[in-house]
N, C-alpha and C positions, 0 to 999 in steps of 0.2 A: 523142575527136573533138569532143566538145561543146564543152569548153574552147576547142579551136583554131577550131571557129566562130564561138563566143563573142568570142574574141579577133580575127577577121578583122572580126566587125560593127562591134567596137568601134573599132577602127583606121580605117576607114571613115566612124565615123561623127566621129569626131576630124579626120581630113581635111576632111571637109566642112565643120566650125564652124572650123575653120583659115581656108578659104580665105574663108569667109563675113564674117569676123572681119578677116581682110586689107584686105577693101576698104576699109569708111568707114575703119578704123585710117589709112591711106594714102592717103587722098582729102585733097584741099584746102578744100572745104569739106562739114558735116555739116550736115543739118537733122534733129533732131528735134521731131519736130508733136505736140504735146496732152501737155506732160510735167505731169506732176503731178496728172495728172486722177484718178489712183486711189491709196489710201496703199499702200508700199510693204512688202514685207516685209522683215526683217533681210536674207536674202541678197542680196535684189534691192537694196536700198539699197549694199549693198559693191559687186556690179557695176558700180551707176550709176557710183558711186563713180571705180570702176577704169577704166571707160570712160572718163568727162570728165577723169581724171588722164592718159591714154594720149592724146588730143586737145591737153592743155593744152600752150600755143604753139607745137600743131605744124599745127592746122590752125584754118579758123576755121571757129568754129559758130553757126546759126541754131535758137534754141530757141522756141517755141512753149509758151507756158501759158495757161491760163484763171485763173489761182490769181498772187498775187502773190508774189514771193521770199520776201517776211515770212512769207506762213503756209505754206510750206513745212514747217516744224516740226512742224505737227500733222498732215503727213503720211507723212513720214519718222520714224520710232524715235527715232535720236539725233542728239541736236541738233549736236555734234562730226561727224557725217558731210554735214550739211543745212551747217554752216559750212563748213568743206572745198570743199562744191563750188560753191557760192556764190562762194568767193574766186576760185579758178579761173577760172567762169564771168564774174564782174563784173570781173575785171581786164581791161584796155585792151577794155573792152566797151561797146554803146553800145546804150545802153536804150529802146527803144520801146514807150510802154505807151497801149495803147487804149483807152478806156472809153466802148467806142459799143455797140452791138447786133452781135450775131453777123452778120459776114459773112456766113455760111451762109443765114441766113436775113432778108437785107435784101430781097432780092426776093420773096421767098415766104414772107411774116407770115403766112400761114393756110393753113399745107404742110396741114390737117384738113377743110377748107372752101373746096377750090379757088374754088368762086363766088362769095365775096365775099374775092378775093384782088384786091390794089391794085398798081398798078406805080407808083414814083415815079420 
């Protein structure tokens, strides 16, 4: 009986990452926000991997980083998986690189000290 509950949860819980897995896979456009902000580990690196390869010309993507393409490498393992999806990603791509101050925080430079907080 264990087995066969064992095997009911599992089934279950495979359905679920199925259909979850479905959407962006089949969406037209994907955004992901704040990539590269943590190093990755071996597995997760193949994921990424397998994700932006299952995207690649089928849908188009809006990615977000704080970290520039270059140093990708020092946060990603291997450097053969950081090219891979860089190619991917930078083909018929078109790059928008900011070097202002956090959005987040243009309005509220002193999120610690609301009363000497400035509007511009």
């Amino acid at each position: 009986m264990s087995e066969a509950l064992h095997l009911l949860k599992t089934q279950n819980v495979i359905r679920r990452f199925e259909v979850r897995y479905k959407r962006p896979v089949e969406s037209d456009l994907v955004i992901l926000d704040d990539m590269m902000y943590m190093a990755m580990e071996q597995r997760e690196e193949n994921l990424f991997f397998q994700i932006i390869n299952e995207l690649y010309e089928k849908s188009s993507i809006i990615l977000t980083s704080n970290k520039r393409p270059e140093s990708w490498g020092e946060l990603v393992g291997k450097q053969g998986i950081v090219t891979a999806i860089l190619d991917r990603l930078r083909h018929r791509a078109e790059i928008v690189q900011m070097d202002e101050e956090s959005y987040r925080m243009r309005f509220r430079p002193t999120i610690f000290n609301p009363e000497q907080e400035t509007i511009r």
